[in-house]
N, C-alpha and C positions, 0 to 999 in steps of 0.2 A: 636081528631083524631080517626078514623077508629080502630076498633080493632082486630086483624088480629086474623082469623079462620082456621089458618093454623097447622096441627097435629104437635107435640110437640118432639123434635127431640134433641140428644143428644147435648151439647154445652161445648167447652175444654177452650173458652175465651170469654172476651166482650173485644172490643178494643176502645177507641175515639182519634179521629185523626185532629187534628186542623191544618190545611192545609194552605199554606200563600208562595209567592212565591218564595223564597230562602227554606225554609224549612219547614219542616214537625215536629208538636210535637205529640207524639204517646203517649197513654198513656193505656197501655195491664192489663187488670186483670183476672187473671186465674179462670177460672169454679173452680177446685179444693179447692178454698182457699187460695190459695198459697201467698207468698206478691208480690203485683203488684210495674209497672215497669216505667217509663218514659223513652222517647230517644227521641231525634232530627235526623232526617234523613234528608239528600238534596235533595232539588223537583228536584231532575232528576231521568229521568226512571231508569236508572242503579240501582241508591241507594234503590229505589220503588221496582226493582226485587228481588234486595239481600232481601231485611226484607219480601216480601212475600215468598222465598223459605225460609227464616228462619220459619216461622208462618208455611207453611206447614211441616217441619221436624218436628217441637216441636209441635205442638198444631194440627195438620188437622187430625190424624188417632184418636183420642179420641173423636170427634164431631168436630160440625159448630164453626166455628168466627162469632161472633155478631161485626159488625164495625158499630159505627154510625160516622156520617160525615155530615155537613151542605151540603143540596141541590143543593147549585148553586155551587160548583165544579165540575162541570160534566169532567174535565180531569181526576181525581182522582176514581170517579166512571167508568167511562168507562173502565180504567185498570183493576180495582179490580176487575171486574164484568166479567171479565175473564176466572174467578176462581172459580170453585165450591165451595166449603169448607167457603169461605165468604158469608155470609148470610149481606149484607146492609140493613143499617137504613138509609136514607138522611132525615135529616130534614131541616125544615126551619129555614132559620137564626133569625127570630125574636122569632121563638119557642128557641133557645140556648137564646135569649139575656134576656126573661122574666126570664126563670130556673136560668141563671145569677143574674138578680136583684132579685129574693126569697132570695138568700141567702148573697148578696153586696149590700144592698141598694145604695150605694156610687156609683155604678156602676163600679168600677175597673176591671179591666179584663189582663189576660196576658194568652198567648199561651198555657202556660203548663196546667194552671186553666182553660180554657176553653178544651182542650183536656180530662182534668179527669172531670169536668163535663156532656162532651160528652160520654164519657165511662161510667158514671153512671147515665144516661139517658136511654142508650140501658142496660144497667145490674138489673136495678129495675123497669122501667120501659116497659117493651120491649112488654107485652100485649098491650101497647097502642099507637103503634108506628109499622108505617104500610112498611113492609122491601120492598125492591126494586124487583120485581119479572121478574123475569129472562122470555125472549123472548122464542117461542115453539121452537122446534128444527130445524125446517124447515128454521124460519128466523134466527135464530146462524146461521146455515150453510149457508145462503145466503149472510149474515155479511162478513162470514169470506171467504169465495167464491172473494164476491165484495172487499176485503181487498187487498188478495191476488193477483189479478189480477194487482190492481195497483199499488202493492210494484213490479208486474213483470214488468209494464209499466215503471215505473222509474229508473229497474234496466236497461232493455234495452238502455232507452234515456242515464244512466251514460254509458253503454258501445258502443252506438256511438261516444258518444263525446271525449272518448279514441282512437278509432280509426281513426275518424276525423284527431287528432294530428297527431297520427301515420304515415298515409299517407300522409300529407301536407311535412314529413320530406325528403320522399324518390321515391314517386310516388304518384303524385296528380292525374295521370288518371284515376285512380281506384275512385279519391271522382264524377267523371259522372255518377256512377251507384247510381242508389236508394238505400243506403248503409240501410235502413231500411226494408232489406228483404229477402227475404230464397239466393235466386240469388244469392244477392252480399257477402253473407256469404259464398257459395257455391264459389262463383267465385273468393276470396281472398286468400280460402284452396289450390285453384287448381293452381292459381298464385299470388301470395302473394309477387312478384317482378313485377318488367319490363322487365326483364332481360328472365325472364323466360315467360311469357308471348310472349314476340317476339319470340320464340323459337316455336311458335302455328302456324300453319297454320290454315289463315282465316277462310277455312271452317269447322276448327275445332269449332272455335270458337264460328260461325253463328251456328253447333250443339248446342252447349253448350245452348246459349240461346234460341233454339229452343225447348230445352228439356225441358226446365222449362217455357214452356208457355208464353216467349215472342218472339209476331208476328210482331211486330214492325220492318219491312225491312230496312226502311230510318233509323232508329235510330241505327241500328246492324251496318249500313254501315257508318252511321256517325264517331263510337267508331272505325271502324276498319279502316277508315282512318284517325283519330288521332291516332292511333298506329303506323303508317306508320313515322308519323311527327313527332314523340313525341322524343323528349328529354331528355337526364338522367337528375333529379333536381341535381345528384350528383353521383359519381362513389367510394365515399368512403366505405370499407365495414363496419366500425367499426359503421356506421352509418346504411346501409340497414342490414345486415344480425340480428341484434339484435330485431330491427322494424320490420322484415318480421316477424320474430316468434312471436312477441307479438300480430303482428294482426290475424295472424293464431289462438292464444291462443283466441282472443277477439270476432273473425269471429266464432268459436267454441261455444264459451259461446252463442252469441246474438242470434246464429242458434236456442238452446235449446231453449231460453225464446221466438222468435219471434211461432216457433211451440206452443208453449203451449199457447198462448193466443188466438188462434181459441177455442182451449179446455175451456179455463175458460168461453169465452163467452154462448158459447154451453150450458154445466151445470148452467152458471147462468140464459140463458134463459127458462131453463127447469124447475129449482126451483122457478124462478119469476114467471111465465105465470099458475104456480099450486098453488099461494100462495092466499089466499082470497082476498088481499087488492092491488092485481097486478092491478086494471082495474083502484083503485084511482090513485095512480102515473104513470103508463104509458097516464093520459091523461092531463097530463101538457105539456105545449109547448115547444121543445126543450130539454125533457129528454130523450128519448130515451133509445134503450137498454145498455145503459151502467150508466148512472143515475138516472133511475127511480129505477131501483132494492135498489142504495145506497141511497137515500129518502126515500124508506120505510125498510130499516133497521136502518137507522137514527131513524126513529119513534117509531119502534118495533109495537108490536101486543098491550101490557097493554095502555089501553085507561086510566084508571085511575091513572098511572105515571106522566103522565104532565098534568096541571091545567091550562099555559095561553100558547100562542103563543111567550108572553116576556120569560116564563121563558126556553122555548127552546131555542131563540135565543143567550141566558146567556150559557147553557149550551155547543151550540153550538161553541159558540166562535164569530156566528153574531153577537150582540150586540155589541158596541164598548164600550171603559170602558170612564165614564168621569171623568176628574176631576174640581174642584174647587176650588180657594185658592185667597180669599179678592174678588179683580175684576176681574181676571185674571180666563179665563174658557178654558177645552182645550179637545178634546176629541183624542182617539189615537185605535189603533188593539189591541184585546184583544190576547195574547200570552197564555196565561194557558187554554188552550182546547183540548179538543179530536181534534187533527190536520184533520186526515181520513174525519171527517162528520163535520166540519168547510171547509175542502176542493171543499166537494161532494155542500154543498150549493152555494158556491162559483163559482162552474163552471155548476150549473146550471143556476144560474141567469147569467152567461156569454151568455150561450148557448142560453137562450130564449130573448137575443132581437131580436136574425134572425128569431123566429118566431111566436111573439107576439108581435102586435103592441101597444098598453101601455106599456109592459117592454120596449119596443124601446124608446119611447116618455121620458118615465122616466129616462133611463140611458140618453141618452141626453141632458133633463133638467140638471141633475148633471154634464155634461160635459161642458156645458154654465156656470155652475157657476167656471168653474176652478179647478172641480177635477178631479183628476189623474182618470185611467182609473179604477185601483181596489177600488177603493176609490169608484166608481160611482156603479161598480158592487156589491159592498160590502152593498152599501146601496138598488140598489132593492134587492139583496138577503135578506135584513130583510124586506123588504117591502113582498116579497114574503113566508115570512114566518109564515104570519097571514092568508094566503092565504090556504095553504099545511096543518094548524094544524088545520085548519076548516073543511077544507076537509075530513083527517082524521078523526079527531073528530066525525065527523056525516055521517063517509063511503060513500059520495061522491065522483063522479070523477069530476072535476075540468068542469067547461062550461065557455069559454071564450066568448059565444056569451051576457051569463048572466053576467058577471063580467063586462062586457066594457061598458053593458046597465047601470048597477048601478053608473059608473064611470062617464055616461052621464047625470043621473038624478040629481047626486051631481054637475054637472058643473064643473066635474074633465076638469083639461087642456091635461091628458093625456090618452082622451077617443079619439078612434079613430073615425076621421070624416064620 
């Protein structure tokens, strides 16, 4: 391995962490001397937060955590990597299995022993084992920019889907409006009943939505002569009066997030289109501004981090996991990943078959054989992922006129005619 040239820097612990998906074996040994420690923790994030704000209370103000950790958990890496104050080692699982057999020729192995092995890999060995190097700051903030935006996008869709409810109980005319938008959030504060609403004169109303920019005549007169006609669903109050406030409450909320995501696009376009490796991912088909930024923070900037296109796909969560057992062969979703950038891959390869005709040809192939529809997308997104880490790799931007030619020299089925 590589032996890292990086200036020499205070260190409070070495930690190794044998990762498995029920649980975590830790095994911490203190810079100081002090006597080192074993725990099991639960692979869920919660349990993950608490022991890193433990590791920052007790061990982050005296120097670095040295964490080594096998490679292909890229779930487990992407959290910690969060964190300043951890310094990662990922190594390769076959690098753990030989240091393993030095000392078992028998080869035995159990979670604790292979954790205090990994901790004393990064603890006496740590010159020869090359740490995980943190992205410039431009792409952290593009990360966590593109993160953001979509934990906004999903809280919005949870708090449609609340309000949906809500008004199906007591006034369904209110679900006409495009409930995904400043308007109708506007428009739910202001009459948040039917009751009160009829209480409007028309041309109040024809205001209302005149002031927010819609010009739409026939559709204003549409709604305001369903108001005319409409109906109580119900005259109970114990039923409207508790529902009008919660949608009031929910129309409130979705107003804040729907405004702030003009904002995040903005800033991410601003940090995308300045970043060096912007020209590679915006010229894939179907990413656009909202996926090509999360593709190359997928990537990062360290070119020397990843080695294949497989082992992305591993970390990624693309890869599917297989298993084997006598005859019986069965492959399934790999579940223990960075969700965000298992996500981001996933609905890119959604995106590009409306605008690449191979990824089209491909997802269909897979649809003739009887897969489901993620199922089909799941596989060009690994198919596309040999694709993006080339690209990368050798700072290109992606040529679909060159890629469908090579498709056609191999006598690919899914070069376009």
């Amino acid at each position: 391995m590589a032996e890292s040239n990086d200036t020499p820097e205070p260190i409070s612990a070495f930690v190794g962490i044998d990762w498995a998906d029920a649980k975590h074996d830790i095994y911490l040994h203190p810079a100081d001397g002090s006597t080192a420690s074993h725990e099991v923790i639960d692979a869920k994030p919660e349990a993950l937060h608490d022991w890193i704000l433990k590791m920052r209370e007790h061990f982050s103000a005296a120097g670095k955590i040295y964490v080594c950790l096998e490679q292909s958990k890229g779930a487990l890496i992407h959290q910690l990597m969060q964190y300043d104050f951890f310094v990662l080692y990922p190594i390769n699982p076959k690098t753990l299995a030989r240091f393993r057999e030095a000392f078992r020729p028998s080869g035995a192995k159990d979670d604790r022993s292979d954790a205090d092995l990994l901790c004393e890999l990064v603890r006496l060995h740590t010159h020869r084992l090359r740490p995980w190097k943190p992205d410039d700051e431009q792409t952290r903030k593009l990360n966590a920019f593109c993160q953001n935006r979509r934990q906004a996008v999903g809280s919005a869709v949870r708090l449609l889907q609340q309000v949906r409810e809500q008004l199906k109980l007591y006034y369904p005319l209110a679900l006409e409006l495009e409930l995904n938008t400043v308007l109708a959030c506007d428009f739910l504060q202001r009459w948040p009943t039917l009751e009160e609403l009829r209480q409007a004169k028309p041309q109040t109303i024809r205001k209302f939505f005149y002031a927010h920019n819609f010009r739409r005549g026939d559709k204003i007169e549409q709604f305001v002569q369903k108001l005319q006609k409409q109906t109580p669903v119900t005259s109970d109050r114990a039923i409207i009066e508790p529902a009008a406030m919660q949608v009031r409450l929910l129309a409130a909320q979705l107003r804040v997030i729907l405004n702030s995501i003009p904002e995040f696009d903005q800033t991410i376009a601003e940090i995308f289109h300045s970043h060096p490796d912007a020209a590679i991912f915006e010229s894939f088909p179907g990413a656009g501004p909202q996926l090509a930024p999360r593709l190359l923070t997928a990537f990062g900037t360290d070119r020397d981090r990843l080695e294949s296109a497989e082992q992305m796909s591993v970390i990624s969560g693309v890869a599917p996991i297989k298993i084997a057992s006598g005859k019986s062969f069965a492959t399934h979703k790999r579940w223990a990943c960075p969700k965000f950038i298992r996500q981001s891959f996933h609905e890119f390869a959604g995106c590009s078959i409306k605008f690449c005709a191979w990824a089209k040809a491909f997802y269909q192939a897979q649809r003739d054989k009887n897969k489901g529809h993620h199922t089909a997308v799941r596989a060009l997104a690994f198919k596309w992922m040999r694709i993006l880490f080339a690209c990368w790799k050798n700072r290109k931007p992606y040529d679909d006129v060159l890629y469908t030619g090579a498709l056609k020299k191999r006598g690919s089925a899914f070069a376009s005619p």
